[in-house]
N, CA and C atoms as a LAMMPS dump frame, in Angstrom:
ITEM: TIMESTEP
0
ITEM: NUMBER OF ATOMS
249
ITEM: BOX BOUNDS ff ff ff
-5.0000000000000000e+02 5.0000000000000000e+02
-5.0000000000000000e+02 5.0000000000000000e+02
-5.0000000000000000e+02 5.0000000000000000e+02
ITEM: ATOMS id mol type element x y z
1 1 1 N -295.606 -160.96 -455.064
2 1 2 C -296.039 -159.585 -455.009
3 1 3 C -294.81 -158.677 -455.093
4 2 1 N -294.705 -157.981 -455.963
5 2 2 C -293.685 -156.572 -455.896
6 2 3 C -293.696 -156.09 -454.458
7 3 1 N -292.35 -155.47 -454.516
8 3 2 C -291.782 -155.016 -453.312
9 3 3 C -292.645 -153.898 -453.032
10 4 1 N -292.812 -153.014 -453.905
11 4 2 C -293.247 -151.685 -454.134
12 4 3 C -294.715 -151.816 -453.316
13 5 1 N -295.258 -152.782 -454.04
14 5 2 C -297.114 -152.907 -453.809
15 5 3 C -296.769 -153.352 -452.565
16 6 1 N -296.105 -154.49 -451.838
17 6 2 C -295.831 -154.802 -450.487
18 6 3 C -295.597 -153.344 -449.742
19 7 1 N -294.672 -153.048 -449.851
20 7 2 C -294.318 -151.587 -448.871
21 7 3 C -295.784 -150.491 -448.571
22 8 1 N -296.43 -150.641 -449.725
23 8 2 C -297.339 -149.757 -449.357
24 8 3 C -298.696 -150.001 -448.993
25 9 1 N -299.074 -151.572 -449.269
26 9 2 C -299.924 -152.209 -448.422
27 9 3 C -299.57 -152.148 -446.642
28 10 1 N -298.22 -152.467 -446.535
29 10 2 C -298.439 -152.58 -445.073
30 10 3 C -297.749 -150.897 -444.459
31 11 1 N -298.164 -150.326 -445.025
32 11 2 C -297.519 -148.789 -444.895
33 11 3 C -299.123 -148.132 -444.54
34 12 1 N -299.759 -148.713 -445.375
35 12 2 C -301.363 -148.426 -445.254
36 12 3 C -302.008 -149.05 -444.139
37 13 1 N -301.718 -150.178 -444.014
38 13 2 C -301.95 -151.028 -442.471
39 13 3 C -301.469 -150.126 -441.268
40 14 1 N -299.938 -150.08 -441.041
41 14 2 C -300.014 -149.43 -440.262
42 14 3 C -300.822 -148.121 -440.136
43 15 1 N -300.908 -147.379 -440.821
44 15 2 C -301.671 -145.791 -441.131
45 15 3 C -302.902 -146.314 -440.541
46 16 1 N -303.485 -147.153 -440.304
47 16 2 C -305.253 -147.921 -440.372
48 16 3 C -304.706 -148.09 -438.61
49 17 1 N -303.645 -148.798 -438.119
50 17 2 C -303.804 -149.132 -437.113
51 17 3 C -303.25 -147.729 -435.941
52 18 1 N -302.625 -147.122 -436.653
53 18 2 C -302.239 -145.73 -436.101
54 18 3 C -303.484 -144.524 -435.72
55 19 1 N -303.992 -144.822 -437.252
56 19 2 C -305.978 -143.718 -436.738
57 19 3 C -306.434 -144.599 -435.532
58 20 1 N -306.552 -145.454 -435.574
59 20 2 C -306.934 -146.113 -434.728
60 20 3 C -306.641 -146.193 -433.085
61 21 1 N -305.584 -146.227 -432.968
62 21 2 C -304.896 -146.324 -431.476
63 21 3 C -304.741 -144.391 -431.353
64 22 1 N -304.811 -143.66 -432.343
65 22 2 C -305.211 -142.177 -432.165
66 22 3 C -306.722 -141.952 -431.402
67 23 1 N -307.771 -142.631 -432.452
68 23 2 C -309.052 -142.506 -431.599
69 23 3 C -309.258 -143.034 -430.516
70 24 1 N -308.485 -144.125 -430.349
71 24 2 C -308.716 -144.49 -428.977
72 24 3 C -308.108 -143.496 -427.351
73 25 1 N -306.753 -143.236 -427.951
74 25 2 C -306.178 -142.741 -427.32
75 25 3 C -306.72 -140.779 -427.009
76 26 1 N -307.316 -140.214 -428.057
77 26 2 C -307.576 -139.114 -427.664
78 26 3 C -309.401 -139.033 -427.585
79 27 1 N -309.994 -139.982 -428.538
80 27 2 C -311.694 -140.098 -427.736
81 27 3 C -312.515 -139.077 -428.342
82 28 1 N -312.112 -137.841 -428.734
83 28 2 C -312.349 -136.804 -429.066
84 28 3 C -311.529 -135.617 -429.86
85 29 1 N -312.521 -135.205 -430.884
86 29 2 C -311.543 -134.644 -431.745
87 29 3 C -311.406 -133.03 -430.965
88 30 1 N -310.166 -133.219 -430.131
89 30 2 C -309.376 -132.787 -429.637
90 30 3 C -308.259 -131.446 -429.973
91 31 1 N -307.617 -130.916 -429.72
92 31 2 C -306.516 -130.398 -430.075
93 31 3 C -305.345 -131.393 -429.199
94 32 1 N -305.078 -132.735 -429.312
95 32 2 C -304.402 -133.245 -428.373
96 32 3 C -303.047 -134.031 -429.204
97 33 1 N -301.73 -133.563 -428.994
98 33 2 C -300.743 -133.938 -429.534
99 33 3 C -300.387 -135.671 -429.994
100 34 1 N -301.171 -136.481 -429.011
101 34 2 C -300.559 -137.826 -429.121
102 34 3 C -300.781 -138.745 -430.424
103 35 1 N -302.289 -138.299 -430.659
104 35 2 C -302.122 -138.68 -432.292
105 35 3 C -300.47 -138.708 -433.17
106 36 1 N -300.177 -137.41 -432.994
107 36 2 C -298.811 -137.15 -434.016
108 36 3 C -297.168 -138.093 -433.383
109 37 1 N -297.954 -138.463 -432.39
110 37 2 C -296.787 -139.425 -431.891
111 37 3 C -296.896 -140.834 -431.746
112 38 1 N -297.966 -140.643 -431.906
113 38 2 C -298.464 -142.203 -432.378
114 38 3 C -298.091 -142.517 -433.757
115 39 1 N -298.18 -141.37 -434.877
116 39 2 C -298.216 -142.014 -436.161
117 39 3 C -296.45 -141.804 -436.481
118 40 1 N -296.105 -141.418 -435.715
119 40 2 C -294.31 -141.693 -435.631
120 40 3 C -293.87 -142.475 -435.029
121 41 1 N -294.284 -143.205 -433.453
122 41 2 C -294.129 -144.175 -433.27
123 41 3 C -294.567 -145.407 -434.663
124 42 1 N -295.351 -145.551 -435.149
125 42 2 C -295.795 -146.375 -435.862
126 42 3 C -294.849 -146.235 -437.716
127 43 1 N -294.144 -145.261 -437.656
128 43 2 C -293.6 -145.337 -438.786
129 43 3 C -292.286 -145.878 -438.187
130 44 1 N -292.031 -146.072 -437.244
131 44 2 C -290.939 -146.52 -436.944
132 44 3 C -290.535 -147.798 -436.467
133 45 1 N -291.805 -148.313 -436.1
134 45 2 C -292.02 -149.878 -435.868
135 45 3 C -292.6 -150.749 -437.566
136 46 1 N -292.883 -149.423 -438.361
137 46 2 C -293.109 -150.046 -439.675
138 46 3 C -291.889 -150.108 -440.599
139 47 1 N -290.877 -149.575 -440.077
140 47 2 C -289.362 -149.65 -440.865
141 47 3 C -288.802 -150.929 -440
142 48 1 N -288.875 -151.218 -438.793
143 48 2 C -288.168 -152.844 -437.918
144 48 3 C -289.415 -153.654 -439.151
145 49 1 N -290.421 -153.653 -439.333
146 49 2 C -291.082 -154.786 -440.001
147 49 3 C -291.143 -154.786 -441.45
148 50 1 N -290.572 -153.218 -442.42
149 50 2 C -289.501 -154.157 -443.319
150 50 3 C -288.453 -154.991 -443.565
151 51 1 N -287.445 -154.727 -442.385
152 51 2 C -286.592 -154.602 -442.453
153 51 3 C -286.431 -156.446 -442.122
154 52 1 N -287.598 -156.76 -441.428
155 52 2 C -287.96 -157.935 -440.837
156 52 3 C -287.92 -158.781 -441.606
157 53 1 N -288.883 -158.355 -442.6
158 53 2 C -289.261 -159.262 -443.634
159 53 3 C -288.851 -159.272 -444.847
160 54 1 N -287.475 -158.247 -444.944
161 54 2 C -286.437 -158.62 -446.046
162 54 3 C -286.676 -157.599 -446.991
163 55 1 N -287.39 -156.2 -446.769
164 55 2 C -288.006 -155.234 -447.51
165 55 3 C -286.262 -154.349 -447.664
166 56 1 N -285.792 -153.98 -449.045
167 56 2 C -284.841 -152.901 -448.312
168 56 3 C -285.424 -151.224 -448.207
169 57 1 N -284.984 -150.282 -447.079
170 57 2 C -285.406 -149.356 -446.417
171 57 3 C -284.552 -148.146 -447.503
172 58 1 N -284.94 -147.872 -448.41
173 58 2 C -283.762 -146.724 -449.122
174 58 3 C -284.416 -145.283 -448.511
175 59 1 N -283.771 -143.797 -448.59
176 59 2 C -283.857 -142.71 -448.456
177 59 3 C -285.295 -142.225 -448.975
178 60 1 N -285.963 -142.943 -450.509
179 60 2 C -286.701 -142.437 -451.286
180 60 3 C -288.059 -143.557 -450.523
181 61 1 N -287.606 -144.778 -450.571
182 61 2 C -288.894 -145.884 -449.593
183 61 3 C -289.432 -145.353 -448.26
184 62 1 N -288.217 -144.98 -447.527
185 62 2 C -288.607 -144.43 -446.291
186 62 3 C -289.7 -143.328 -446.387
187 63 1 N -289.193 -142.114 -447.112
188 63 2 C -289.965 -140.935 -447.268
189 63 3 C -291.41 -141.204 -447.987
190 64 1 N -291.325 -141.913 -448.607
191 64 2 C -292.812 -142.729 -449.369
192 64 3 C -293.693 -143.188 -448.495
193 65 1 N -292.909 -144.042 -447.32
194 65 2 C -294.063 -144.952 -446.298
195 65 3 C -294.187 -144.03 -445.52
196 66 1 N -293.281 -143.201 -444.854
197 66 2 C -293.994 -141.878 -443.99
198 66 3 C -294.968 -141.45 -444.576
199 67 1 N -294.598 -140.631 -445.566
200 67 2 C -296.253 -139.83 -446.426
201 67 3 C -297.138 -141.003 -446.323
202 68 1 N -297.393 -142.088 -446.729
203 68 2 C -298.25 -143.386 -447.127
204 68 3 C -298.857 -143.41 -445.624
205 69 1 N -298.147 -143.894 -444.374
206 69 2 C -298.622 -143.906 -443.311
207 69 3 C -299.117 -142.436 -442.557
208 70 1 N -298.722 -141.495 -442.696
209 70 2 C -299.326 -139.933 -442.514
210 70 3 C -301.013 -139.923 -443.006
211 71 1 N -300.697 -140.326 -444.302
212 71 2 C -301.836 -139.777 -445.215
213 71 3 C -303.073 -140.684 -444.727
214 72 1 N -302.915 -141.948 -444.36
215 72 2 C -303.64 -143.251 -444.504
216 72 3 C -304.021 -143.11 -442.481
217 73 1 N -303.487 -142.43 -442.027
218 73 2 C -303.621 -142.258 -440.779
219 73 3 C -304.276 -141.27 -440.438
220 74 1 N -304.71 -140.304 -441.042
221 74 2 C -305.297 -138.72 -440.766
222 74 3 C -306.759 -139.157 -441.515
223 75 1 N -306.749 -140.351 -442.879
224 75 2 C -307.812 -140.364 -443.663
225 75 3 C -308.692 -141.389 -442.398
226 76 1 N -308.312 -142.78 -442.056
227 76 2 C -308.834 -143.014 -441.153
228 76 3 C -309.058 -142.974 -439.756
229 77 1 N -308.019 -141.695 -438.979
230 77 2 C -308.858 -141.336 -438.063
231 77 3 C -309.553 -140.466 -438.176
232 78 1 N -310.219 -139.419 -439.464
233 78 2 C -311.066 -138.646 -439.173
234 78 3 C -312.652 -139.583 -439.614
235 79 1 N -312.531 -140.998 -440.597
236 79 2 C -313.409 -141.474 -440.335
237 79 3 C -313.886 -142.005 -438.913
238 80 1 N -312.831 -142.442 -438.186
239 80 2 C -313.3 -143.125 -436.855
240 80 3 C -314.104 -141.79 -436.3
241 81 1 N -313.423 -140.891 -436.178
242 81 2 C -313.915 -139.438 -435.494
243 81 3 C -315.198 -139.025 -436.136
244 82 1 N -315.603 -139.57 -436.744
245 82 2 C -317.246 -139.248 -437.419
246 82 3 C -318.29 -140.525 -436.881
247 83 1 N -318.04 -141.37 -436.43
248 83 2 C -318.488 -142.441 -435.851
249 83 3 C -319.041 -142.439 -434.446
């Protein structure tokens, strides 16, 4: 598998597991900050698990999997939040 398609499969994973530990953590669609620190915690434990698995982390990759995990994190926690 390309590096590229790798990075943003598990860039999307995390984003999936970030809505996630958001809905859990705020329950209600809220005005409540921890969401947004959750999905930064989680971009940052998703750069140790490139880095893990031999991915390299450049200036332009980094800024890609943030947006990738942002985007993929707001799309599925507002599905959970309709549930």
């Amino acid at each position: 598998m390309k590096e590229d398609t790798l990075r943003l499969l598990i860039s999307i994973f995390f984003g999936l597991i970030a809505g996630f530990l958001s809905f859990i953590a705020s329950g209600s669609p809220k005005k409540d900050p921890i969401g947004v620190f959750i999905v930064i915690g989680m971009f940052y434990i998703c750069k140790f698990v490139f880095k893990k698995i031999g991915l390299e982390v450049k200036d332009k990759s980094a800024v890609e999997s943030f947006f990738t995990i942002l985007i993929s994190w707001y799309f599925f926690w507002t599905i959970f939040l309709n549930f």
